[in-house]
BAGUTOR-530603 format. One line per 3 residues: number of its first residue (from 1); for each residue x, y, z of N, C-alpha, C. Coordinates in steps of 0.1 Angstrom, whole numbers. Example, Ala and Ser with C-alpha at 12.3 -4.5 7.8 and 13.67 -1.06 7.14 Angstrom:
REM BAGUTOR-530603
1 = 132,-57,78,123,-45,78,132,-33,78; 128,-22,71,137,-11,71,129,0,79
REM end
This chain:
REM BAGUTOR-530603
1 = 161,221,101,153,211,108,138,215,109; 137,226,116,121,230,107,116,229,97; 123,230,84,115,228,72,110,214,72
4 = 120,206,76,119,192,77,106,187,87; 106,195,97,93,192,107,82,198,103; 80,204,94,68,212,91,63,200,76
7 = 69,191,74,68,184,60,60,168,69; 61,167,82,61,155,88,49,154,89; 37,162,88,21,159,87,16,153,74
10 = 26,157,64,20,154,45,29,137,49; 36,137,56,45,123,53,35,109,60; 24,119,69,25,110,74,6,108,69
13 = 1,113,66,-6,114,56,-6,102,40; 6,100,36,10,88,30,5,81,34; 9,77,47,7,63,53,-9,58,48
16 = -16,58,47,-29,54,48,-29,53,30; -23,60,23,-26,61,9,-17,47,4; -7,46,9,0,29,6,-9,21,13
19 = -14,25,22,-21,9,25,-32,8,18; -39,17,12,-50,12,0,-39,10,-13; -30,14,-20,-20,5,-26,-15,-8,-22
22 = -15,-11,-10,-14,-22,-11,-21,-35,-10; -34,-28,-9,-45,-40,-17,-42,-46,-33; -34,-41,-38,-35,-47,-48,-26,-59,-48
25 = -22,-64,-37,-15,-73,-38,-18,-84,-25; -28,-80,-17,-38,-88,-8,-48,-87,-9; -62,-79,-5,-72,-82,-11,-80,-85,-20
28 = -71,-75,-33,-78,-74,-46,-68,-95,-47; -61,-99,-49,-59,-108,-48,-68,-122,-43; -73,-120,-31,-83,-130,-24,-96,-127,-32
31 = -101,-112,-38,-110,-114,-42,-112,-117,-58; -101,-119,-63,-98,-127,-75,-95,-139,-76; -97,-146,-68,-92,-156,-67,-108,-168,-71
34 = -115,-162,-61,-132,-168,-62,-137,-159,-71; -128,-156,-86,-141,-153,-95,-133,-160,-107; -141,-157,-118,-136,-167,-128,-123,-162,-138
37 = -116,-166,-133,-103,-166,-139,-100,-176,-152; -109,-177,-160,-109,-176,-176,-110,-167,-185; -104,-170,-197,-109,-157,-208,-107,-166,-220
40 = -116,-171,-227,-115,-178,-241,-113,-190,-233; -117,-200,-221,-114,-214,-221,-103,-211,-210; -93,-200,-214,-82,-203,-214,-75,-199,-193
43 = -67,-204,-190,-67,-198,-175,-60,-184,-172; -63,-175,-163,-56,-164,-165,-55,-164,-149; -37,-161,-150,-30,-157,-135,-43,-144,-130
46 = -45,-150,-111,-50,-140,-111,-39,-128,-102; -30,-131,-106,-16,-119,-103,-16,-108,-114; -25,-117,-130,-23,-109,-139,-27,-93,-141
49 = -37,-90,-133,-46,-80,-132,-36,-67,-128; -26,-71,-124,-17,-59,-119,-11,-53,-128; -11,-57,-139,-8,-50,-152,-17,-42,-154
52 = -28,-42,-151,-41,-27,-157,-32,-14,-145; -26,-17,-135,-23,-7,-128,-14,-2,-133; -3,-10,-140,6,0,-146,5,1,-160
55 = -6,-1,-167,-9,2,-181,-17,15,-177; -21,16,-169,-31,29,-165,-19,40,-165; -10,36,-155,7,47,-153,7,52,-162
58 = 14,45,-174,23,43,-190,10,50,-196; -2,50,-201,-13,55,-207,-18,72,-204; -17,73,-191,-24,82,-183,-10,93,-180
61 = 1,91,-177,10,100,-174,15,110,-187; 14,107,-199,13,118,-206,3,124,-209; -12,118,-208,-19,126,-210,-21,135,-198
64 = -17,137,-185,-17,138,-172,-4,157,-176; 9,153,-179,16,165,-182,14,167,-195; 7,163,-207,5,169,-222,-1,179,-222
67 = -14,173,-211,-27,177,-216,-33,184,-203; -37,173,-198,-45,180,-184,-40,191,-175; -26,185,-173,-21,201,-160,-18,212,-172
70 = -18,211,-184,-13,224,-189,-25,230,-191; -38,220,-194,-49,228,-198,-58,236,-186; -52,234,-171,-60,237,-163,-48,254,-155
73 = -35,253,-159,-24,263,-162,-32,272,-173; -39,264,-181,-42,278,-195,-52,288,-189; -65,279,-180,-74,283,-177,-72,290,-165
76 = -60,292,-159,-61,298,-148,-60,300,-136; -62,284,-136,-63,278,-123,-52,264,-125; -39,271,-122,-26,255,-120,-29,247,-108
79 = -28,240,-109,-27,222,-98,-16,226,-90; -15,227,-80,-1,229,-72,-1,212,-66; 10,211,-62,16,198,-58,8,192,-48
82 = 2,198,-35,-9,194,-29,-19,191,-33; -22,198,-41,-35,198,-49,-41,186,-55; -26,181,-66,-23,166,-74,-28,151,-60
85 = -18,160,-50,-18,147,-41,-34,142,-37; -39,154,-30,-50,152,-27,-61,148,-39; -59,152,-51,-68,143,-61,-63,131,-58
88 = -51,125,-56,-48,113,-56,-55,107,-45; -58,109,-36,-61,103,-25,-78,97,-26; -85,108,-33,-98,107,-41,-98,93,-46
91 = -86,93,-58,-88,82,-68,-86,67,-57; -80,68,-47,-76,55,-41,-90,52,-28; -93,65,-27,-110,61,-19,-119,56,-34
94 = -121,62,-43,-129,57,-56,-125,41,-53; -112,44,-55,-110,24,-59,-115,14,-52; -115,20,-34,-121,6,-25,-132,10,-26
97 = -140,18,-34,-157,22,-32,-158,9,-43; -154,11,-55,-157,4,-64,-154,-15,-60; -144,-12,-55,-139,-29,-50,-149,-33,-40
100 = -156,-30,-29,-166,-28,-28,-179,-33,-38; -180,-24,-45,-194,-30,-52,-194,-44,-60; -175,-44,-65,-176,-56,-73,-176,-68,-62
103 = -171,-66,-53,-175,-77,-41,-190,-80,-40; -195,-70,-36,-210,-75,-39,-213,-84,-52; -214,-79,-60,-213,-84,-75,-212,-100,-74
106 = -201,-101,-72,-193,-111,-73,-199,-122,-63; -204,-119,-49,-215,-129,-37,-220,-132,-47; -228,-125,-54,-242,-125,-58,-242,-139,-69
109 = -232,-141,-78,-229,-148,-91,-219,-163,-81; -217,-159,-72,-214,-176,-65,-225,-182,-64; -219,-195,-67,-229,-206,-67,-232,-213,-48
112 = -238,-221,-48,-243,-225,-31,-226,-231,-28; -221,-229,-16,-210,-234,-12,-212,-247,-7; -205,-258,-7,-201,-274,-3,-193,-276,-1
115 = -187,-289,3,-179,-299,10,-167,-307,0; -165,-316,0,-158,-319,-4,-164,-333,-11; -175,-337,0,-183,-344,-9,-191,-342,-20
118 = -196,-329,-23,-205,-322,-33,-198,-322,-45; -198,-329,-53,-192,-331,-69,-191,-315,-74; -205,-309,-71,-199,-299,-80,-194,-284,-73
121 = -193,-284,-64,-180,-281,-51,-168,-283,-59; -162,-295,-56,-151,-298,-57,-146,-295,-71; -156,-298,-81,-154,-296,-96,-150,-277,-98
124 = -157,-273,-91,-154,-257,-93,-151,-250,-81; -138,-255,-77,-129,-247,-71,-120,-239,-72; -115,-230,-68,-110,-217,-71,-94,-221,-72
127 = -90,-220,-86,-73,-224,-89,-65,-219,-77; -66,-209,-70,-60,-204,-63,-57,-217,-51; -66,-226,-45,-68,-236,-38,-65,-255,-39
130 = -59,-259,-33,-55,-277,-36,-67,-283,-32; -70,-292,-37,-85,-296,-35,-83,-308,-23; -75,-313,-25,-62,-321,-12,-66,-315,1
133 = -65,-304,6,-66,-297,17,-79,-297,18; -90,-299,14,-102,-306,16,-110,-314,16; -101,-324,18,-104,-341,13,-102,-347,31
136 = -117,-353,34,-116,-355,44,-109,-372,48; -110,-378,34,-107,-388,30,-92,-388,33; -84,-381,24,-65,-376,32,-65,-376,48
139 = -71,-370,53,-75,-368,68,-75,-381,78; -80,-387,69,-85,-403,77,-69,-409,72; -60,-410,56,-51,-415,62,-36,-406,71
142 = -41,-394,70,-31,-385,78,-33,-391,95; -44,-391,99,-48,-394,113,-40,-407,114; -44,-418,106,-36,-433,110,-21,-431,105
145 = -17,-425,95,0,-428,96,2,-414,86; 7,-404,100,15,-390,100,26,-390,85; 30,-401,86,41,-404,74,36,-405,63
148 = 25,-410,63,21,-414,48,16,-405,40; 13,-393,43,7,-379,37,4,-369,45; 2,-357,39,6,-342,45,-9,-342,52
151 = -11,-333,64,-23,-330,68,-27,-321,59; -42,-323,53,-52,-312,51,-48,-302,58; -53,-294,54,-47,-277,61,-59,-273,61
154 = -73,-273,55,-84,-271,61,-94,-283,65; -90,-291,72,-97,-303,79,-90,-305,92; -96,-305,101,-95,-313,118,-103,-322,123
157 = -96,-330,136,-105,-333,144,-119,-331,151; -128,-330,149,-139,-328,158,-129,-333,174; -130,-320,182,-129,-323,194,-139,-334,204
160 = -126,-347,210,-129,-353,218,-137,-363,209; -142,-364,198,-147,-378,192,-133,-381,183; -131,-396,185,-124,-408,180,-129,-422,176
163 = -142,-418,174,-150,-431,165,-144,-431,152; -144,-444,154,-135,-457,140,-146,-459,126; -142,-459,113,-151,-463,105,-158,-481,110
166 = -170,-477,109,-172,-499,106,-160,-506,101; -158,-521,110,-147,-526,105,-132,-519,99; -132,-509,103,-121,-504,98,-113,-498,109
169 = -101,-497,108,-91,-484,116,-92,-468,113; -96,-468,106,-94,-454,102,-103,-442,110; -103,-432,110,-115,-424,121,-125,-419,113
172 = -137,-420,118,-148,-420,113,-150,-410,100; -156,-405,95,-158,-393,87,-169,-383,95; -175,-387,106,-185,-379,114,-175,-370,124
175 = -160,-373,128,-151,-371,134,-140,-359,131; -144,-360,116,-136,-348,109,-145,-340,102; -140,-326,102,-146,-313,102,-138,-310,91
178 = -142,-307,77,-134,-302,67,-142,-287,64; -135,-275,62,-143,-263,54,-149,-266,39; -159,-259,39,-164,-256,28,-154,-253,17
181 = -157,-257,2,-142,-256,-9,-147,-242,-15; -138,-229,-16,-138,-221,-21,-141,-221,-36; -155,-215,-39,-158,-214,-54,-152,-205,-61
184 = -152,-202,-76,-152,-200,-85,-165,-188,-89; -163,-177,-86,-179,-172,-90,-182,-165,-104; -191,-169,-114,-194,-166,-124,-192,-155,-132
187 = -187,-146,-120,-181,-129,-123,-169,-131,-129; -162,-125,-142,-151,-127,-146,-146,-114,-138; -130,-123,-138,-120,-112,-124,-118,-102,-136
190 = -120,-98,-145,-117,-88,-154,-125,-74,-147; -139,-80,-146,-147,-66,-137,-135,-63,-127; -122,-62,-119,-115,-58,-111,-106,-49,-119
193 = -106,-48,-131,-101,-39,-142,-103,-26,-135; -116,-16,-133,-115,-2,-132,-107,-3,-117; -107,-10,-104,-105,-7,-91,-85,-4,-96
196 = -83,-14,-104,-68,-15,-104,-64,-5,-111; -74,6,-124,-68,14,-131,-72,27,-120; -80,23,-114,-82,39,-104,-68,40,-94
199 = -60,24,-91,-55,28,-79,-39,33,-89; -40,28,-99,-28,35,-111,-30,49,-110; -42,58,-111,-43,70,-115,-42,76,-101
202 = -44,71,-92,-35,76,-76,-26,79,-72; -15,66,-76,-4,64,-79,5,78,-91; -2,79,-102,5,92,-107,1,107,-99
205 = -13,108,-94,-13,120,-83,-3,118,-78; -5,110,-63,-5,111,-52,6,108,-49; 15,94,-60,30,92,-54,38,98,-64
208 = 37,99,-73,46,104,-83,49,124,-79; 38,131,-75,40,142,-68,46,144,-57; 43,134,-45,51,130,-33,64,130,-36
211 = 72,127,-48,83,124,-44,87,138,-50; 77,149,-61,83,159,-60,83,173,-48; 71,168,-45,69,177,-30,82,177,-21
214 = 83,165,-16,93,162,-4,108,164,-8; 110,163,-23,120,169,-23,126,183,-27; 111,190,-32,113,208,-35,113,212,-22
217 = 106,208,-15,103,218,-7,109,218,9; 126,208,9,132,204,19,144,211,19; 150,218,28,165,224,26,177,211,13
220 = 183,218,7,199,207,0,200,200,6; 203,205,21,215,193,28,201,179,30; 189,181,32,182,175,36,173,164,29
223 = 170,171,16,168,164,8,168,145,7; 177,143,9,181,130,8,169,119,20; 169,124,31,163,121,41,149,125,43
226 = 145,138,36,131,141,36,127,127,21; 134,121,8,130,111,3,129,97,8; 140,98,19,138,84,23,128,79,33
229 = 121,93,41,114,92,49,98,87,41; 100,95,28,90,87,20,87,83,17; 99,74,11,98,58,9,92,48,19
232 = 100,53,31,94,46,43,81,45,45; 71,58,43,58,58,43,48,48,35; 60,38,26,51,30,19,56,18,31
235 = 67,17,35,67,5,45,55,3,52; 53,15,63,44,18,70,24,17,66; 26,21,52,10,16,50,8,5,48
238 = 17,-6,47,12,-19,45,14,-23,61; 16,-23,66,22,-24,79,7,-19,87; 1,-5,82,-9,-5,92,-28,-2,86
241 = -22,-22,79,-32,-26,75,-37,-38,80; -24,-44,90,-19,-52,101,-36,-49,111; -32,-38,119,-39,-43,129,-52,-39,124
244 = -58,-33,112,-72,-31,110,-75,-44,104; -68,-53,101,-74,-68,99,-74,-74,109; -68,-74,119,-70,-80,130,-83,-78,141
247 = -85,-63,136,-101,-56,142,-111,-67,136; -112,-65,125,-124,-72,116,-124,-86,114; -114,-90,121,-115,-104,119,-110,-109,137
250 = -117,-100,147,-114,-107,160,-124,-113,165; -133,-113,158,-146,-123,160,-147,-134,155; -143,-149,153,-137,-158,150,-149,-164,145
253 = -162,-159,144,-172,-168,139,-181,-158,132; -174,-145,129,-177,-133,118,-165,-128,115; -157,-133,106,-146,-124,104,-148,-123,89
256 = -147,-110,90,-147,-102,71,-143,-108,64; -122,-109,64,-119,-114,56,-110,-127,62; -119,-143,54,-116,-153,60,-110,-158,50
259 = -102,-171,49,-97,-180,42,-106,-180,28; -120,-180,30,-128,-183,20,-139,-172,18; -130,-158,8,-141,-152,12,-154,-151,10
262 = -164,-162,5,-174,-162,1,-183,-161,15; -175,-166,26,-183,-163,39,-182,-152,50; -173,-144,46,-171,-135,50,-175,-119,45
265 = -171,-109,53,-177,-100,46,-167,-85,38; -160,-95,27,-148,-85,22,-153,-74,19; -169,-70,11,-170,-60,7,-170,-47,17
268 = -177,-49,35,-176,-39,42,-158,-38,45; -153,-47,44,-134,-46,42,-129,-32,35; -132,-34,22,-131,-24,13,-139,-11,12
271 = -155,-12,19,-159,8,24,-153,10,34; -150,2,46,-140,8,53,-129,13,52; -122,8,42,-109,16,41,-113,24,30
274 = -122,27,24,-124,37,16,-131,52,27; -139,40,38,-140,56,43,-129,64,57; -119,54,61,-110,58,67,-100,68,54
277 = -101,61,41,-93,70,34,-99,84,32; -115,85,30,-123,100,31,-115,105,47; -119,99,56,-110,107,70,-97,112,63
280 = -92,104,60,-78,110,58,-74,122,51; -84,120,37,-85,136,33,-86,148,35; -97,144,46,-109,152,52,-91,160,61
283 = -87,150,71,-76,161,79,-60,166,65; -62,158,54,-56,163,45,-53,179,40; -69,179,37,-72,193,36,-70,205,47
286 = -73,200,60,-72,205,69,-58,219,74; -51,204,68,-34,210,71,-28,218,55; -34,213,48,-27,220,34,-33,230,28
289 = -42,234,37,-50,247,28,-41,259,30; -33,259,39,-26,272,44,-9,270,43; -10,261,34,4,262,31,12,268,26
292 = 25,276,26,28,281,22,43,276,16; 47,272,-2,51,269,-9,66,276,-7; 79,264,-5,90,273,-3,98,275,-20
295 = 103,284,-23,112,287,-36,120,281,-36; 130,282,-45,147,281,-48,152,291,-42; 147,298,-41,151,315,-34,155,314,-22
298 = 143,305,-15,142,307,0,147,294,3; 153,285,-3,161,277,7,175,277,2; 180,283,-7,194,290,-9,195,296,2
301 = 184,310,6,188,317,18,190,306,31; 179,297,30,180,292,48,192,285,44; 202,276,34,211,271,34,224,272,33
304 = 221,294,29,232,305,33,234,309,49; 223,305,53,223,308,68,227,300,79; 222,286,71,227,273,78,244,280,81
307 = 249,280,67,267,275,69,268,289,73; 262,298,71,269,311,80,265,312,96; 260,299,99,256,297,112,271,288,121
310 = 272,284,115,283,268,110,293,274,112; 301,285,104,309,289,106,314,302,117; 302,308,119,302,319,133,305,308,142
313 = 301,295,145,303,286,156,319,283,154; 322,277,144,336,275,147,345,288,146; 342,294,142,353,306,143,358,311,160
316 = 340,315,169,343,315,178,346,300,186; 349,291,183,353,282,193,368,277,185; 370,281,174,382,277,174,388,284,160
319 = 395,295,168,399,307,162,409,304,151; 410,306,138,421,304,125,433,310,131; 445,304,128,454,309,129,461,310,114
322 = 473,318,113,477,321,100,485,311,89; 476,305,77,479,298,69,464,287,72; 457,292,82,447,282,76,434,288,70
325 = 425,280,63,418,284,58,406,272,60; 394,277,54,379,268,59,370,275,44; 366,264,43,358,272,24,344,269,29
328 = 336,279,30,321,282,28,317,286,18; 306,279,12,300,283,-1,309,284,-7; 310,297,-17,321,299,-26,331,310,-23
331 = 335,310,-12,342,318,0,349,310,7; 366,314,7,377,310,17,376,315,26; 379,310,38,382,321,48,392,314,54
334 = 404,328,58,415,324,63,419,332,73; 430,330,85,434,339,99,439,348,87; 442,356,101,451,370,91,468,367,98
337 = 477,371,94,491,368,101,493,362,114; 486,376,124,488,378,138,473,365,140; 468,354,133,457,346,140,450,349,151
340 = 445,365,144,436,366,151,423,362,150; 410,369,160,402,362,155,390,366,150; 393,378,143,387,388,129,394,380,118
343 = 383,366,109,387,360,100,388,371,87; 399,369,77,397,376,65,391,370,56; 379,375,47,372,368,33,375,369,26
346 = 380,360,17,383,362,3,376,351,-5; 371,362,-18,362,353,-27,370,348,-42; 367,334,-39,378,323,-49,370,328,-63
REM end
């Protein structure tokens, strides 16, 4: 159980390193979404981009054990398992530095944001978005008959006005409040290429090590549970990425990351978790500088000690009598005649 508790600072340490992994499947997302998802004319998923992460895996992992850790073993100086992780953790602060800049980038190459009346608004809207959900025009007939079509999902009532078009039933267009239509920005989502291959090259540090750390360095019997507690750690980082979006977006008329993020502010989104991920390091190192690396040696012995712990307990509490036997390791033990309770050893 100690080995196991002394492993519970690196585990928890993960936590923050999956939730910059799992931007690649929410942020980096929204911020693909408002850039130009063409290549030759042609449309490109912006889900596609998740392929650079694991083409980075497949590309980078042999040259990673070919080349790199043997060349830095020749020189002198081997990578120990910590060591790997914490470069990893590097590569996943690199990534939101860089996601970051391309956010900048990417403001900059948007065109002026509009309505639904602005032709060329509406003309270059971000595939990601229905152009329907900002049609204030749907809105007027959603208002007069609930049946006849879906509500806009970004248009409401202006509170407390219910002015009528001229001669008409329908409610005014002064009455409904539609958002701005998310553009399209001139930046091809391809610039999101290096963020996705840095957070690949993290991923072979930081988790592919992880799963050898936690399970070299945990008693046999334990093993199993020092991995699953790992896995868990990826639950957990998407999970406590939860309430840091809810910080940054508790201001309801500045929130970072909004429906539309050209009005918001994704890029400080992404230095902040790059520099809560520098924190993280920072006490990373803290705890791993003085670690001390268990053997094969040395948890054979603690798992010789475990069951010869195990078995001094049951012996004294419930003494062999003659013809039974109890197998530890590679050792019977059995009463002697008279069951007493001086067990005899014999090795099978």
């Amino acid at each position: 159980v100690k080995l196991v508790t002394r492993l519970t600072p690196y585990l928890a340490v993960m936590v923050p390193f999956w939730g910059i992994y799992s931007q690649m499947s929410t942020a980096f997302q929204n911020q693909g979404c408002q850039m130009d998802l063409t290549m030759g004319g042609a449309p490109v998923p912006v889900s596609a981009l998740n392929c650079f992460d694991t083409l980075a895996i497949l590309m980078l992992v042999p040259f990673f054990d070919g080349w790199l850790y043997p060349y830095f073993k020749k020189i002198g100086y081997p990578l120990s398992m910590l060591q790997k992780i914490g470069l990893g953790f590097v590569f996943a602060m690199l990534a939101m530095f860089v996601a970051g800049f391309v956010e900048i980038y990417r403001v900059s190459e948007s065109p002026t944001p509009g309505n639904y009346l602005d032709v060329n608004a509406r003309n270059n809207i971000t595939p990601c978005q229905n152009i329907d959900d900002f049609n204030p025009y749907n809105f007027q007939s959603w208002y007069q008959d609930p049946s006849s079509t879906d509500q806009p999902a970004y248009c409401s009532q202006v509170a407390g006005c219910t002015a009528l078009q001229p001669n008409s039933t329908l409610l005014s267009l002064s009455c409904i409040d539609c958002d701005n239509i998310p553009q399209m920005s001139k930046l091809s989502v391809f610039w999101q290429v290096p963020q996705f291959a840095l957070v690949g090259t993290s991923e072979i540090l930081a988790s592919i090590t992880s799963l050898e750390f936690f399970y070299s360095q945990a008693p046999f019997a334990m093993r199993s549970v020092t991995q699953s507690l790992n896995l868990f750690t990826t639950a957990l980082g998407s999970w406590i990425v939860i309430p840091i979006l809810l910080l940054v977006n508790s201001d309801p008329n500045n929130e970072w990351v909004p429906r539309n993020v050209d009005g918001g502010h994704l890029d400080w989104y992404f230095f902040l978790l790059s520099g809560l991920m520098g924190l993280n390091l920072m006490v990373f190192y803290f705890i791993a500088k003085d670690y001390e690396y268990k053997s094969t040696a040395d948890l054979h012995l603690v798992d010789a000690a475990s069951n010869s712990s195990s078995f001094s307990s049951v012996s004294q509490s419930d003494p062999l009598e003659s013809g039974d036997a109890v197998c530890v390791g590679d050792r019977t033990v059995s009463g002697d005649a008279r069951g007493s309770n001086n067990p005899i050893l014999r090795t099978n």
